[in-house]
N, CA, C and O of each residue as an XYZ file, in Angstrom:
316
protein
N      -6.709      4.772     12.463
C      -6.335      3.787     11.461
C      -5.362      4.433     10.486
O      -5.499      5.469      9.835
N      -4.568      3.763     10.529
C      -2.978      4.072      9.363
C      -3.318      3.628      7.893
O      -3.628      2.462      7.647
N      -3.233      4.799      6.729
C      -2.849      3.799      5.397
C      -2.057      4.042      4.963
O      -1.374      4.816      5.634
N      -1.492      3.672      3.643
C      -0.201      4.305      3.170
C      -0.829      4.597      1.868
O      -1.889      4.037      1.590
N      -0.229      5.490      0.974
C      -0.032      5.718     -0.457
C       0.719      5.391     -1.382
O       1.620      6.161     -1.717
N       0.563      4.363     -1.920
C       2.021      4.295     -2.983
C       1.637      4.886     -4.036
O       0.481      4.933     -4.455
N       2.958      5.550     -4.695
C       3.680      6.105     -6.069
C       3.295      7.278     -5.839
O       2.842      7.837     -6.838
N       3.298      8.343     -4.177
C       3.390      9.037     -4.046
C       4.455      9.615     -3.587
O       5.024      9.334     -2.532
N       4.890     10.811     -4.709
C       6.684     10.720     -4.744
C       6.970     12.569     -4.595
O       8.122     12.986     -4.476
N       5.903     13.421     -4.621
C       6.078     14.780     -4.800
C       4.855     15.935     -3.785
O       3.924     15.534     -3.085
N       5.102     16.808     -3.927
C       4.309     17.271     -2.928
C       2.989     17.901     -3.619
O       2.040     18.426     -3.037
N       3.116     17.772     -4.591
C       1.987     17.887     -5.770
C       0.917     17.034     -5.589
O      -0.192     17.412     -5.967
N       1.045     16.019     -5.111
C       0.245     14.189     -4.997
C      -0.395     15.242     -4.049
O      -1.386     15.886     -4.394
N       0.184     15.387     -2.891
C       0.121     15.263     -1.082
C      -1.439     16.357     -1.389
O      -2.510     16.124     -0.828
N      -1.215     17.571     -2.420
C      -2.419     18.365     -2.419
C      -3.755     17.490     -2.982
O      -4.879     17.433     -2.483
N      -3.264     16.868     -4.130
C      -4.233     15.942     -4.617
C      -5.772     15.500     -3.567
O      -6.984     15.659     -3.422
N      -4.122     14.633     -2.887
C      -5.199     13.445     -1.925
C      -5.437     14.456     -0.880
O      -6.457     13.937     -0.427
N      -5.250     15.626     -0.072
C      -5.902     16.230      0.741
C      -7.530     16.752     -0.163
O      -8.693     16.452      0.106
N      -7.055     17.481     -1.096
C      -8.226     17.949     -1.574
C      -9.653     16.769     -2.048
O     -10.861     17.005     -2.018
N      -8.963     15.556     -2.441
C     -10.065     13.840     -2.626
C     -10.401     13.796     -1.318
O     -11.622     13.735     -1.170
N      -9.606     13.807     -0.026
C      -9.990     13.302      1.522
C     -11.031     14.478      1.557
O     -12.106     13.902      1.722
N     -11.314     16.102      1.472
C     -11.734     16.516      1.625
C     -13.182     16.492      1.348
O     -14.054     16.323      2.201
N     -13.407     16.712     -0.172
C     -13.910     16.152     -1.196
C     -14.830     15.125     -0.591
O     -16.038     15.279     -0.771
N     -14.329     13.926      0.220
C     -15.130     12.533      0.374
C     -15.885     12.634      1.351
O     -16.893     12.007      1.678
N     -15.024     13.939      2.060
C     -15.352     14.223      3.728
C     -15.018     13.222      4.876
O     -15.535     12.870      5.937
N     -13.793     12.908      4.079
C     -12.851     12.385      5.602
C     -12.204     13.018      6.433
O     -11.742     14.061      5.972
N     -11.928     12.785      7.680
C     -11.215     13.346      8.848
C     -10.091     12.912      8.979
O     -10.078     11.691      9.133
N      -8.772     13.568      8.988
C      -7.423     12.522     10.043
C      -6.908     13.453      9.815
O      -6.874     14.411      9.042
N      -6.133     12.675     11.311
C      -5.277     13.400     12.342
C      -3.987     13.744     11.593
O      -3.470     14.788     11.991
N      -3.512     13.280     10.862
C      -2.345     13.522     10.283
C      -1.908     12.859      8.718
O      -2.335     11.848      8.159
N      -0.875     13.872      8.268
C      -1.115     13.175      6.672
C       0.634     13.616      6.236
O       1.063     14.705      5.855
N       1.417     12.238      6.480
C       3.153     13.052      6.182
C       3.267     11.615      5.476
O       2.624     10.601      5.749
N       4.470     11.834      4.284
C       4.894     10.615      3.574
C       4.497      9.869      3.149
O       5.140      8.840      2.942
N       2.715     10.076      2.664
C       2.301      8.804      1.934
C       1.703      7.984      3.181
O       1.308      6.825      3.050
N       1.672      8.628      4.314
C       1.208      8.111      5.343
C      -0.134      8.795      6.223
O       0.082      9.843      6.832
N      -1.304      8.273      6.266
C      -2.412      9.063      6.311
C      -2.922      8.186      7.943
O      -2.990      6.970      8.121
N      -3.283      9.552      9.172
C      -3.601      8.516     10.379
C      -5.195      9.129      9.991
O      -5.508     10.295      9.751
N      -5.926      8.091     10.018
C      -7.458      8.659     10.088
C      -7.923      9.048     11.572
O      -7.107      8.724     12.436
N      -8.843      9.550     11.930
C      -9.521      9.557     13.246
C      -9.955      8.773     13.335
O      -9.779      8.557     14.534
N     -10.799      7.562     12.781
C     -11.610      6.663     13.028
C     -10.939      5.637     11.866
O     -10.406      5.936     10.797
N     -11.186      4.198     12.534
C     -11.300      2.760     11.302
C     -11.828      3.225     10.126
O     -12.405      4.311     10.077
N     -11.671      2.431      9.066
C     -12.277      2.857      8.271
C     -13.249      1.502      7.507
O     -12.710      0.396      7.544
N     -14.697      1.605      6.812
C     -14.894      0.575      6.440
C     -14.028     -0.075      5.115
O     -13.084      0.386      4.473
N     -14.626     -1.085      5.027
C     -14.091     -1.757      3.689
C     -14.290     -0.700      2.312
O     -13.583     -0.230      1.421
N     -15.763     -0.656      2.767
C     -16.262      0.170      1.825
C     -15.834      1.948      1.354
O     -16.015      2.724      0.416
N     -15.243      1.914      2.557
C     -14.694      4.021      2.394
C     -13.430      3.517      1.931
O     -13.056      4.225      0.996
N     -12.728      2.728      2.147
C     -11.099      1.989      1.850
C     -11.525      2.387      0.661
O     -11.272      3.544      0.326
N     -12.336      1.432     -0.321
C     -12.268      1.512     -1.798
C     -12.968      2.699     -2.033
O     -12.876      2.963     -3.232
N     -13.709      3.640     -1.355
C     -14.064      4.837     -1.612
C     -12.803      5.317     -2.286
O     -12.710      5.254     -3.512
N     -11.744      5.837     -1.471
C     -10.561      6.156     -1.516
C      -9.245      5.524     -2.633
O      -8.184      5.881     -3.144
N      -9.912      4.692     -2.586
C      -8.406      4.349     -3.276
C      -8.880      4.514     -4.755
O      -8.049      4.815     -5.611
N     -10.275      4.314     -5.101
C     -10.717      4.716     -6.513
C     -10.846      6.254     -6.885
O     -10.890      6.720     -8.023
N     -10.908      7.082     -5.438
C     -10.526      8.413     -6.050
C      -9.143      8.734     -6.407
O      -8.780      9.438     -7.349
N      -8.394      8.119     -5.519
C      -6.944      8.155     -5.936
C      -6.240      7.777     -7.264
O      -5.192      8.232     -7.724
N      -7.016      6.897     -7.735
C      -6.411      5.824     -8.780
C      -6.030      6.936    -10.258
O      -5.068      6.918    -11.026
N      -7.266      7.850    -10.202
C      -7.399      8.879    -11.259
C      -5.940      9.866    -11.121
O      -5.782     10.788    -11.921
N      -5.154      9.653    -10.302
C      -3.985     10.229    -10.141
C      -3.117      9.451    -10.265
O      -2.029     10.027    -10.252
N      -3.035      8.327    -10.392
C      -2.020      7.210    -10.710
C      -1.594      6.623     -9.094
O      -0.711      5.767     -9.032
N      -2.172      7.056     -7.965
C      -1.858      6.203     -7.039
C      -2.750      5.180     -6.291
O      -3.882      4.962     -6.723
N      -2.214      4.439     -5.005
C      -3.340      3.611     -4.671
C      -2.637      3.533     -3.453
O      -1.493      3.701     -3.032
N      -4.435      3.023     -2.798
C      -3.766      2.469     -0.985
C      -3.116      1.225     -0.489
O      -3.759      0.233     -0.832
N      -2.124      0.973      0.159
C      -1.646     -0.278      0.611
C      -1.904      0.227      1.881
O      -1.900      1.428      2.150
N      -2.173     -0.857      2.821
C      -2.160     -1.460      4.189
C      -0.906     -2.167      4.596
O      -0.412     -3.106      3.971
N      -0.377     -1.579      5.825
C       0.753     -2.356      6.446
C       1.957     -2.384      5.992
O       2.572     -3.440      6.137
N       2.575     -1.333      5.374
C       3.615     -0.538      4.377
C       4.403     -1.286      6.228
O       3.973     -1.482      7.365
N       5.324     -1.402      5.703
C       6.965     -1.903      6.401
C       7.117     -0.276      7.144
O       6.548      0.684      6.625
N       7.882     -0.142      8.301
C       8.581      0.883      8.909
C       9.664      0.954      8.145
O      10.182      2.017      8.489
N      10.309      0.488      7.340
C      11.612      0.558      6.868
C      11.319      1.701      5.210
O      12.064      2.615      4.856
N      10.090      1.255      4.521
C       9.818      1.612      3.486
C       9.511      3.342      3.735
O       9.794      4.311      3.031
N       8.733      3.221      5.200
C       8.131      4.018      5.328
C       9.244      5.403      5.351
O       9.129      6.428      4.680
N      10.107      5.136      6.134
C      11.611      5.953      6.317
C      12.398      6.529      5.779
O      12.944      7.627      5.885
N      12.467      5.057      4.683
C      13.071      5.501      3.261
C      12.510      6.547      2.250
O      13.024      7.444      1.581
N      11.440      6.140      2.386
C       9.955      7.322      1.731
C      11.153      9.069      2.701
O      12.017      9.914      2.471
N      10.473      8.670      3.482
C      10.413      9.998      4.127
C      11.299     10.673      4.027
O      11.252     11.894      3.880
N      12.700      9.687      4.117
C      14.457     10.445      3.774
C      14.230     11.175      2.142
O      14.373     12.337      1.763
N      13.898     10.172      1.559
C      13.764     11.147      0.169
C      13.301     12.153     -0.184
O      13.815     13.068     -0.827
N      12.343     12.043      0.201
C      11.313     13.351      0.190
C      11.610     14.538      0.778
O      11.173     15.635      0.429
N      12.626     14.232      1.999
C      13.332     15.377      2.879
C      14.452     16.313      1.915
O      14.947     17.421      2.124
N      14.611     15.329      0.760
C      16.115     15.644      0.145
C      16.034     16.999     -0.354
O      17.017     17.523     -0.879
């Protein structure tokens, strides 16, 4: 399962939310651009797990972020 992160803009965030995923004791496969693949679905309930640990950092989860946004994210961040 895919989520995204918005108003994550630095690589400062990226330690944040690894160390909260850790922290919660989530698993996934991969974590680039504000873009997080979990190993498993996630419930409703771990969703808002997550996004209320996040919030204390000024970000939050969206679902179903555009491929286009996602790109653009990523070009920047490359800069």
């Amino acid at each position: 399962m895919k989520i995204y992160i918005k108003n994550m803009v630095c690589l400062r965030t990226r330690f944040f939310v690894i160390q909260e995923l850790e922290g919660l004791g989530f698993k996934y496969n991969s974590f680039e651009s504000g873009e997080i693949d979990f190993k498993k679905d996630l419930s409703h309930s771990e969703r808002k797990k997550i996004d209320q640990s996040l919030q204390k950092y000024g970000l939050e989860l969206t679902f179903g972020e555009s491929d286009l946004i996602s790109k653009i994210r990523h070009a920047f961040l490359s800069l």
